[in-house]
N, C-alpha and C positions, 0 to 999 in steps of 0.2 A: 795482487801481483798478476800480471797480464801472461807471463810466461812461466807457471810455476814449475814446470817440466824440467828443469834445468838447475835445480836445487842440487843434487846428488850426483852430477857426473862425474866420472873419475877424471885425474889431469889428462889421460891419453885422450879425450875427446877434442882436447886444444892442442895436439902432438900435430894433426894434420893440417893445420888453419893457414899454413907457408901460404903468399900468395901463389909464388910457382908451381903450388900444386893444385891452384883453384880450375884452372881451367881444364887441364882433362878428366878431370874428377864430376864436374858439372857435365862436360858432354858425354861421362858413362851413365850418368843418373838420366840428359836428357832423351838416349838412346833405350832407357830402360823403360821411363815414360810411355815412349812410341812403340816399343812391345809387347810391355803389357794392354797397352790401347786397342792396337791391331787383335789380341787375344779377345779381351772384353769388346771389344765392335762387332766382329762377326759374332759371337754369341749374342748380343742384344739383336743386332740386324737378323737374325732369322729367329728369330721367338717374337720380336714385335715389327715384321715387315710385312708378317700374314694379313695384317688389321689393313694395313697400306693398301694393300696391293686389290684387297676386295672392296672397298672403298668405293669408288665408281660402281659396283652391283649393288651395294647395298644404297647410294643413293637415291638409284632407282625406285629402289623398291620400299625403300623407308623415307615418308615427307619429313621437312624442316621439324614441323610439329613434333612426331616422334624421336629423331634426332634431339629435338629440345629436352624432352621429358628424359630421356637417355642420358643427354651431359648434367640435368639435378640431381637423378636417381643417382650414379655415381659424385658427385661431387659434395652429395651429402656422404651416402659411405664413405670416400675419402676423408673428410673432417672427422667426422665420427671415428672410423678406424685410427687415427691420428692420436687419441689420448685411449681406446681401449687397451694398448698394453703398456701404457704407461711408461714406450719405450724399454721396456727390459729386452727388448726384440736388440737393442744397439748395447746392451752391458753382456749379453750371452758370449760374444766372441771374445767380451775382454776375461774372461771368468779362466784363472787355468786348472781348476777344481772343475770334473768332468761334471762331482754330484751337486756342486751350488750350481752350474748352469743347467742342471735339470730341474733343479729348483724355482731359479730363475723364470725357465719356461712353465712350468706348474704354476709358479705366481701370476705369469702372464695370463694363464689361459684362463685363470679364474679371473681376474680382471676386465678380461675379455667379455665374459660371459654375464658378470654386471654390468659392464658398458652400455651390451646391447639389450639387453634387460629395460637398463633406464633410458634409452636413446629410442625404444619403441614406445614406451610409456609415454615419453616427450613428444612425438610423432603422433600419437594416438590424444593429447591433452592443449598441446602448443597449437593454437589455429594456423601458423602463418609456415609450421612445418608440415601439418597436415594436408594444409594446402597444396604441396607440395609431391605430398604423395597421397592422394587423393582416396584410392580404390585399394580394397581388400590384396590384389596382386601385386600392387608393388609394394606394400607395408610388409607384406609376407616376405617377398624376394628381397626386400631391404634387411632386415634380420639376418636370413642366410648370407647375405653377401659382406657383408659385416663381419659375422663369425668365422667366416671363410678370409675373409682380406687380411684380418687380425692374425690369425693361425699361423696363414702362409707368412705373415712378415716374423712371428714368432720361431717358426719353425728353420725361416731362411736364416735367421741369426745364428741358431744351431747349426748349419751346416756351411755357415761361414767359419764357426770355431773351429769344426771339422778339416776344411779344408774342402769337403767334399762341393765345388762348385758346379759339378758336374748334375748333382741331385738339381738341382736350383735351376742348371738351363735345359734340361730336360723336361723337367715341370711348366717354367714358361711354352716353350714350345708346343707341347700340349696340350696347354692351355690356347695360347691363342689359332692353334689348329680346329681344336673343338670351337673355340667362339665364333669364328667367320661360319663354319660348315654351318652352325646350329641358327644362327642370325639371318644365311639367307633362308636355307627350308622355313624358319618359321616368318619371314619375311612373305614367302613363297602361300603356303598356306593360311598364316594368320591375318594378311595383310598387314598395312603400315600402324595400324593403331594398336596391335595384337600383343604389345610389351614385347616382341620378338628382340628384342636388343637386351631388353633387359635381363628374360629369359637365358639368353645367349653368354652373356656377361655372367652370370649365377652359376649358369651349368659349367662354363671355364672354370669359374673360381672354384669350384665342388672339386672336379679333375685334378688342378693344380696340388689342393691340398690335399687330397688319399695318395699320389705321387709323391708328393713330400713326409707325409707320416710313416715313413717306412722304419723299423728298429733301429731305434736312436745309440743302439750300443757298441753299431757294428764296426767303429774305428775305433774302439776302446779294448783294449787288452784284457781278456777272459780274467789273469790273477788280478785285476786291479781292486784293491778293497777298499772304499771310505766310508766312513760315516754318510748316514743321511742325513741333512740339513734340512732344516724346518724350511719349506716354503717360502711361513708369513716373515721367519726368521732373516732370513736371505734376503729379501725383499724391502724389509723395515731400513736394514744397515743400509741399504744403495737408495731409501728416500729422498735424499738430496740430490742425486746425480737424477734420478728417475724423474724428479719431476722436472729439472732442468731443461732433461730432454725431451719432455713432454711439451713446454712451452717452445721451446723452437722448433721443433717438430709440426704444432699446431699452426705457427705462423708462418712457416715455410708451404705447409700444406693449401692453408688460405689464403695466401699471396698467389699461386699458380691456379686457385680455383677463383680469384677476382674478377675476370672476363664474364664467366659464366655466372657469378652469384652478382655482378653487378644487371647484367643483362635479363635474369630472371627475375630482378625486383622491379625493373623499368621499365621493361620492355614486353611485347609478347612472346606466348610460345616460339614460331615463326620464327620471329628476331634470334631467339635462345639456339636454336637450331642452326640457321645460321655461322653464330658463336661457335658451335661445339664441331661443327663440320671445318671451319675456317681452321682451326687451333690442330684437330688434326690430322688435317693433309699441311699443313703450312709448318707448326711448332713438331710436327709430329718427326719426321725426318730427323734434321737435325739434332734435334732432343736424345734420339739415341747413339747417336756418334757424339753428344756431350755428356752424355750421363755415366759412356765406356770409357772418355779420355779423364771425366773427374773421380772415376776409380783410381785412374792410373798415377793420377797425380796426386792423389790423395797419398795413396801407396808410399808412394817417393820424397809424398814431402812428411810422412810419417817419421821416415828412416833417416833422414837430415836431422828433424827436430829431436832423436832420440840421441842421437848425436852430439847437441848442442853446436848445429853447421847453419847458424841462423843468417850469416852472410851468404852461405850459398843457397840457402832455403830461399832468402828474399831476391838475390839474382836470376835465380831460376822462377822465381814470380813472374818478376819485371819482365822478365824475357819473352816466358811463355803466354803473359798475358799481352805480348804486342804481336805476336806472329798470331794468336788468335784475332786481334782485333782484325788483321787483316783479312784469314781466312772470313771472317764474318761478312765481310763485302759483299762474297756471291750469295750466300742465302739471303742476307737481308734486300740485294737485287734484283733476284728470283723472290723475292716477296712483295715488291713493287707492280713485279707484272702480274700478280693473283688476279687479277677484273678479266684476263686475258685468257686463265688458265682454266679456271674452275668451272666455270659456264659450261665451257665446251666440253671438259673429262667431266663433269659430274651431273649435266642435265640444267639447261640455260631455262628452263621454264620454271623451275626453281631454287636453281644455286647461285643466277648470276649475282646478287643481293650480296653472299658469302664471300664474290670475289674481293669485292670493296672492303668486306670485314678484314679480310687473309693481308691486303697492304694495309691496312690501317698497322696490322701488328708487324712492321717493320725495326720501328725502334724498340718493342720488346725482342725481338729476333736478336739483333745488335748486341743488348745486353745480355741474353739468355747464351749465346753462343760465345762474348768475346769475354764478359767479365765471371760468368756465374759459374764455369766450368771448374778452375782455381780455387776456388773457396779451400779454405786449410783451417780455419781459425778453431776446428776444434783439436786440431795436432798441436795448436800455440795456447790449448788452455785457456782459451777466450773465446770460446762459442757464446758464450752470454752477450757480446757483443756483436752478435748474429742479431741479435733484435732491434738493433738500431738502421739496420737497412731494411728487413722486414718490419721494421715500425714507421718508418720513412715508407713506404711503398701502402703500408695500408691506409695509414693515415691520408694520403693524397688519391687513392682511392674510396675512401670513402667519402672525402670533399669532391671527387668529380659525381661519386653516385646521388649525391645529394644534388648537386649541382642541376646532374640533369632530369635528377625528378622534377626543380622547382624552373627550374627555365626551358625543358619539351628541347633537350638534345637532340641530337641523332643518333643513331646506333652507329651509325661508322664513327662522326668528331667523338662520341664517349669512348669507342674504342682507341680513337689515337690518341686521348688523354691518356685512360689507362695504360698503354702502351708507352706512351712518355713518362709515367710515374713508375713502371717498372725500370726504364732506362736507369732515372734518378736513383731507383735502390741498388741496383748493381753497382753503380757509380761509388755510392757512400758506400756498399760493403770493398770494394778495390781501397780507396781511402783508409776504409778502418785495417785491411791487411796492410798498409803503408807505418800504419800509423803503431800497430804492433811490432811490428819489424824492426821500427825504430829505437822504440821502449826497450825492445826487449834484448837491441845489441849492448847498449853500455854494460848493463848484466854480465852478458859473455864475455867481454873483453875484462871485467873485472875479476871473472872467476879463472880466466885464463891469466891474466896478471898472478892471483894468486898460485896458479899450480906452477910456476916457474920457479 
């Protein structure tokens, strides 16, 4: 059943379903949207604007090259962090047992801590990840930052339960205040080959997370008594959801890492560089005024669907995914003229290469802005069919990264393939929320038939 949420409502969830009362009820929900958004934007906008904004010094000072080695070092942590907590980091906030979601987190962090256990051993035994991370310094910094990514997304689930979101923007900001300062000094002394980025990135994530482990009890009420719950206990029962989330989590992760891992198997450093500079100053902007509006909407279409309000849940789709499509015009326009932009802000003796990459990713811009922001499907109880647009997106990258190993691509045409195959996967995931919404009204309308 595609929508199983919708099992248990009492009759008064279908008291309100009048058409005369759809429409000012949708524009309080879509007002609430654009307030929580504006809340969540400015908090992402100044925790990740610091990276932006020093962007132009550090291209300076750090070549394509290290730039390249930069976007693998991270883009392996990323995958890697991706199945170390095994997503218990996204079951913490649903837990309303203060002591199973400390539990929770105790299971995580020991999972954590075998992840990167075996993910060094893989690194240190696997040639083609080795290769990857070549030298004693980044194998080392790759560990720490691992154990530190994992923690923090651990720890942010806690203090999403909490409420406490104030902990969370605090920490970012912190974090990306220490990683610009530390990136250029060591930029500054170490030179460009120095891991200075890497270093920079480690020493953030360290910061972020002693910020965030602060006493976990402190919104919890001194008389509260429960039981302790076993860890492995806790942990075993939410197996199924855990690892669910662990598979789309993995393939979400490496869908927005396919620029950079197709470019690092094809291409050279150089080119890699390129990639990881184009993605962000180009995807980077944006990204955070999309990632504060699909809180917001998340939020809202949370509250619909508990509701069983799947006529207005799906109106308020439609709607919102056509007034984005439209805002999407000016960045995907502004990402046309990147050959124009980046040369000149970032140093034309070796970024104008970057420019040509920055428009290549125009039609991922389009998709990542107009279709991706709306994603609900795990409030409609059909996040499993999250994998059929991230399966569609990988699949046809991996037929362009083949492509252009055996036919001597270019680095820009592989990037507008790729870019075109990202389009295609937002496309089917819009389709597959059509396609639930459909399903899943006869449903409604039947269990409203009955409560009459």
């Amino acid at each position: 059943m595609l929508y199983t949420s919708v099992r248990n409502f009492p009759e008064r969830a279908f008291a309100t379903m009048d058409e005369s009362n759809e429409s000012p009820r949708l524009e309080r929900v879509r007002k609430s949207v654009g307030a929580n958004f504006r809340r969540l934007a400015l908090a992402n906008i100044s925790a990740q604007g610091i990276p932006l904004a020093v962007s132009p010094v550090l291209s300076r000072l750090y070549d394509p090259v290290a730039f390249g080695s930069f976007g693998i070092f991270t883009t392996i942590t990323a995958n890697a962090a991706a199945i170390a907590t095994l997503k218990f980091d996204w079951l913490i906030p649903n837990e309303t047992s203060a002591s199973r979601a400390r539990a929770l987190l105790r299971a995580g962090l020991v999972t954590t801590v075998a992840t990167t256990v075996i993910a060094f051993l893989a690194v240190l035994t696997v040639p083609a990840l080795g290769s990857q991370l070549p030298d004693v310094v980044s194998r080392a910094l790759f560990v720490i930052a691992l154990l530190c990514t994992a923690s923090i997304a651990l720890l942010s689930g806690w203090w999403i339960r909490e409420g406490a979101l104030g902990v969370m923007g605090f920490a970012k900001f912190m974090q990306a205040g220490s990683t610009a300062a530390i990136a250029i000094a060591f930029g500054l002394v170490l030179g460009p080959r120095g891991h200075g980025l890497e270093w920079a990135f480690v020493v953030g994530l360290v910061l972020a997370c002693i910020l965030m482990a602060v006493p976990r009890t402190e919104h919890q009420p001194i008389s509260e008594r429960e039981p302790i719950p076993s860890a492995r206990s806790v942990a075993w029962g939410l197996r199924h959801s855990a690892a669910i989330s662990t598979g789309i989590a993995m393939m979400n992760v490496a869908c927005g890492s396919i620029p950079i891992i197709v470019a690092s198997v094809v291409f050279s450093a150089e080119e890699v560089g390129w990639v990881v500079l184009a993605q962000r100053v180009i995807l980077g902007p944006p990204a955070v005024l999309s990632a504060a509006f699909a809180n917001a909407f998340w939020s809202n279409a949370a509250a619909l669907a508990r509701e069983a309000k799947i006529i207005e849940l799906s109106t308020l789709y439609r709607a919102t995914t056509l007034r984005l499509l439209w805002i999407s015009l000016v960045p995907t326009a502004a990402c046309l003229l990147a050959p124009h932009l980046i040369g000149p802000i970032f140093g034309s003796s070796q970024w104008q290469a970057a420019g040509d990459v920055g428009q290549a990713l125009a039609p991922m811009m389009l998709g990542n802005v107009a279709l991706a922001p709306t994603n609900h499907l795990v409030v409609l109880g059909a996040q499993r069919l999250q994998l059929l647009s991230d399966g569609t997106r990988l699949l046809l990258s991996a037929l362009i990264g083949i492509a252009a190993s055996w036919f001597d691509v270019s680095l820009t045409t592989t990037i507008w393939l790729l870019s075109f195959a990202s389009l295609i996967g937002n496309a089917v995931l819009f389709l597959t929320h059509v396609a639930v919404h459909a399903r899943a009204q006869p449903r409604i309308q039947l269990l409203a038939d009955a409560a009459k």
